[in-house]
Steps between C-alpha positions, in 0.01 A plus 500: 500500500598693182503403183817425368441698186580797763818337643785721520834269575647737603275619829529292843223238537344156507377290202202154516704249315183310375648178402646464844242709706753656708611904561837592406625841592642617183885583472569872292820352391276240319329816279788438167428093499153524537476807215715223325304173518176530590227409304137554481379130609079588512306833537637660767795214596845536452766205417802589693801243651264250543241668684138629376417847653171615496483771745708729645465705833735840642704470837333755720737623729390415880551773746470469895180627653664693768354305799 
């Protein structure tokens, strides 16, 4: 995972809610609420709508192998 201090909103991906240990894959419409309200909770956690992300990871397109 990446850290959040690189976390663009606005890109398609999947955050670790720590508090909760769980993936969510992020919504881009969130970007203006979460530029909004979030908080720095801890080094390297952000306070957001309940949740505690510490990481963040990209959405790699999957392509068919051909077979």
């Amino acid at each position: 995972m990446n850290s959040m201090g690189t976390f663009d909103p606005h890109l398609p991906c999947r955050v670790h809610d720590g508090l909760n240990d769980q993936i969510i894959e992020w919504n881009h419409q969130w970007a203006s609420m979460y530029r909004e309200h979030s908080s720095k909770w801890d080094e390297g956690i952000i306070s957001w709508d309940g949740l505690l992300l510490d990481g963040w990871a990209p959405i790699v397109p999957s392509y068919p192998c051909g077979h």
